[in-house]
C-alpha positions in Angstrom: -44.5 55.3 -67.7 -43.2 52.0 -68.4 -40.1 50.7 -70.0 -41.3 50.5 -72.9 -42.9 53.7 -73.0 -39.3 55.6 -72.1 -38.8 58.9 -74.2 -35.3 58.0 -75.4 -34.7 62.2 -76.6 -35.2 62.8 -72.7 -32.5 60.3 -72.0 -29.8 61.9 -74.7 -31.1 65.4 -73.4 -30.2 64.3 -69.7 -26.7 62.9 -70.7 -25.7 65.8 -72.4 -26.5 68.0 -69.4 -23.7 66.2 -67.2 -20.0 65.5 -69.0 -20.1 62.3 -65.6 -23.3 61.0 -67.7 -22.1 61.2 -71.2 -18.5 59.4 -70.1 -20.4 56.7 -69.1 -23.1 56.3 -71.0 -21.4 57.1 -74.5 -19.2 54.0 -73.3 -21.5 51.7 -72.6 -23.5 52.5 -76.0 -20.0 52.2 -78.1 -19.7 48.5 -77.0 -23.9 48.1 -77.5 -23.3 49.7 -81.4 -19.5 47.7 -82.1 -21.6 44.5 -80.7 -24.3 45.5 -83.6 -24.1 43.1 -86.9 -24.2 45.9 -89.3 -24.5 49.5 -89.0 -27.8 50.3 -86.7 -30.2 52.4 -88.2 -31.2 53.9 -85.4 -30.3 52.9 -80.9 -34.2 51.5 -80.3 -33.0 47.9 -81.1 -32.1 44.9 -79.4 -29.0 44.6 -77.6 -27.5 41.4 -78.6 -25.9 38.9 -76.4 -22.3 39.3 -77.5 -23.0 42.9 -76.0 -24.2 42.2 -73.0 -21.0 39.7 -72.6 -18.5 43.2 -73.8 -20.7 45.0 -71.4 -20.1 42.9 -68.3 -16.4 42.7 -69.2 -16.6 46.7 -68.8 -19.0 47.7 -66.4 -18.8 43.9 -64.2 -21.6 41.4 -64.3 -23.3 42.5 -61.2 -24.2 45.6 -62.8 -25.2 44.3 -66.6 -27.0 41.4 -64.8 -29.4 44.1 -62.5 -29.6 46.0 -65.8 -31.2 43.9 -67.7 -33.3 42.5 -65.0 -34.5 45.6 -64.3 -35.0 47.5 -68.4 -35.2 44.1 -70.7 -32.3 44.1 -73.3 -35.0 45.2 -76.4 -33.4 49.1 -76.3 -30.1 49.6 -76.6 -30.2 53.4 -75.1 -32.7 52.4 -72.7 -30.0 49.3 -71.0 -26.9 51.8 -71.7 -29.2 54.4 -69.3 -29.3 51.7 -67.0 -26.0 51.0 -66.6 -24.8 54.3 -66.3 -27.5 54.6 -62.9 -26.4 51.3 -61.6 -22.5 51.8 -62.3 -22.0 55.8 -60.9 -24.6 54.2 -57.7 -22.4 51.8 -57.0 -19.1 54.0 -57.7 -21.1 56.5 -54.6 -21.9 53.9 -52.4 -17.9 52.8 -52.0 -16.8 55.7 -52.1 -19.0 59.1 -51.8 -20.6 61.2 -54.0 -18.0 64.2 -54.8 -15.4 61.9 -54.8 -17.6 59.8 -58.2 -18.4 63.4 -59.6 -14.6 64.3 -59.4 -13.5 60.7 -60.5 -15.2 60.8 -64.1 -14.9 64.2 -64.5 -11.0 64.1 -64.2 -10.5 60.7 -65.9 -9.9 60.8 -70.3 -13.7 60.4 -71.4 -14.7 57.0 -71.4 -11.5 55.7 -69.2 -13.9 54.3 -66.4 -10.8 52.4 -64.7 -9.2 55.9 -64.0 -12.3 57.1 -63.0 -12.5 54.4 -60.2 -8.6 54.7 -59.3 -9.6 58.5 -58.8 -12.3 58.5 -57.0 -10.9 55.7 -54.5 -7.2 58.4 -53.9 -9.7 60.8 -53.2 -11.7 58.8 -50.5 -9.1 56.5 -49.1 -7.1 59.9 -48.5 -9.9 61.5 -47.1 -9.9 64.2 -49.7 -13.6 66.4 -49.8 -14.5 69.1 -51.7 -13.4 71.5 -48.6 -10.0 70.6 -48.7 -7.3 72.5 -50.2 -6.4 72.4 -54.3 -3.1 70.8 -53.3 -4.4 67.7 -51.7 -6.7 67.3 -54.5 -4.7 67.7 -56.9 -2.6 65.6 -55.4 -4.9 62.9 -54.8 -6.3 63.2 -58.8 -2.7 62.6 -60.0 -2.5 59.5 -57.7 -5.9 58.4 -59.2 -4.6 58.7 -63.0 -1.4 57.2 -62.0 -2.8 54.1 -60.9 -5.3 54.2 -64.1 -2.5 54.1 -66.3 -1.1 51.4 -64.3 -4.3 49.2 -64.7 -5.2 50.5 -68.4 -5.5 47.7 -70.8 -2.6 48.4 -74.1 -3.0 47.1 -76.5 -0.3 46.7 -80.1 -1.3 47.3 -83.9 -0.6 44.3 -85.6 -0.3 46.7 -88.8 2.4 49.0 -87.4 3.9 47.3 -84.1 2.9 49.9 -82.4 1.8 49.8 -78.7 -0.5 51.9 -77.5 -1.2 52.7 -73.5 -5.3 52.1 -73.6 -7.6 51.2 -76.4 -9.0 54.4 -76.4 -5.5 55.6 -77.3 -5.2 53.2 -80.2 -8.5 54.0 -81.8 -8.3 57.9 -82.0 -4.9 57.0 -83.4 -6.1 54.7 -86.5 -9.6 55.9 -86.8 -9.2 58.3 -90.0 -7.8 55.0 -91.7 -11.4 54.0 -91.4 -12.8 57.3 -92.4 -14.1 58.1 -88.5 -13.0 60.8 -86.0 -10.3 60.7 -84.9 -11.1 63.4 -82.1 -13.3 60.9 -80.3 -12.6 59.2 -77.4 -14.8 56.8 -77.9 -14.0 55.3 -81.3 -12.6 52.4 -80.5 -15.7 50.7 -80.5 -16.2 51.7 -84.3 -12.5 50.7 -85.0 -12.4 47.0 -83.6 -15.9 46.7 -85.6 -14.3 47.4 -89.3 -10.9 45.5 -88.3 -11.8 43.0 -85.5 -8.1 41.7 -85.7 -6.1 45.1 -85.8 -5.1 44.8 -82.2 -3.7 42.5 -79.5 -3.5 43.1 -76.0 -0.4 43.2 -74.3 1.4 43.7 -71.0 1.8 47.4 -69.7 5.3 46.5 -69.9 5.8 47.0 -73.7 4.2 50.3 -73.5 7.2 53.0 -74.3 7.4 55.2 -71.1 6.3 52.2 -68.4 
């Protein structure tokens, strides 16, 4: 089967089997979709450049770069697929495959800085899955702590209201804009019907940091 010949349904149907797929992959198509000029009819279309430049700021240029070498950039589920293989291989290569399961399992859907931070407590304190709760537990709140730490708030320039992560600030203004508010990864949808809503700003000015 070539690239071109990928049964996209088989794809969704394999994401929705594992909640680790779905993280990723939902994320990497929210930034494909908010990238879109318009409202896409449909996720077999071209990913645009302004995309693949969100995408790299996300997921790192290594990773978008091997992408797109290796699936073309004419399917947007097709290159989201891709990146979720290439991102969770390289999240098991440094540092094991529990540890990546347990990372984006336990990190807020979509919050794939946490997920790292997570899975890197877990191997750097030689955490497995035969260890006891405690020290995984343990090692899971060190993971999140150091996600919050490296999460990227941002302010509504509407309210003044500072928000710990985007995904944060989108769930929290997204019935403004007549979307669901229950999804983590709305954000996407938000910026693309108010570009200009939000700034970014320090952790700092985040109340509680």
């Amino acid at each position: 089967m070539t690239t071109g010949q990928i049964n996209t349904t088989q794809i969704v149907s394999q994401a929705i089997m594992s909640a680790m797929t779905v993280s990723v992959l939902a994320t990497a198509l929210g930034i494909m979709i908010a990238a879109c000029e318009g409202i896409p009819m449909g996720l077999e279309i071209p990913v645009t450049q302004k995309a693949i430049d969100d995408m790299k700021s996300a997921f790192g240029a290594p990773v978008v770069n091997k992408a797109v070498e290796e699936v073309g950039s004419d399917n947007i589920l097709v290159l989201a697929a891709k990146v979720e293989d290439l991102y969770v291989a390289d999240m098991r290569k440094k540092y094991g495959d529990w540890e990546t399961v347990t990372g984006i399992s336990q990190a807020p859907a979509g919050d794939l800085r946490t997920a790292n931070e997570i899975a890197k407590a877990l191997h750097d304190k030689k955490v497995t899955a035969q260890s006891v709760p405690e020290k995984v537990s343990e090692a899971v709140s060190t993971g999140k702590r150091r996600g919050r730490q490296v999460a990227q708030p941002v302010k509504d320039t509407k309210t003044g209201i500072v928000y710990g992560s985007k995904a944060r600030a989108g769930m929290a203004v997204a019935a403004k804009y007549g979307l669901d508010p229950k999804n983590h990864f709305i954000w996407y949808e938000v910026i693309k019907k108010d570009p200009k809503r939000f700034v970014r700003v320090s952790p700092q000015e985040v109340e509680g940091i």
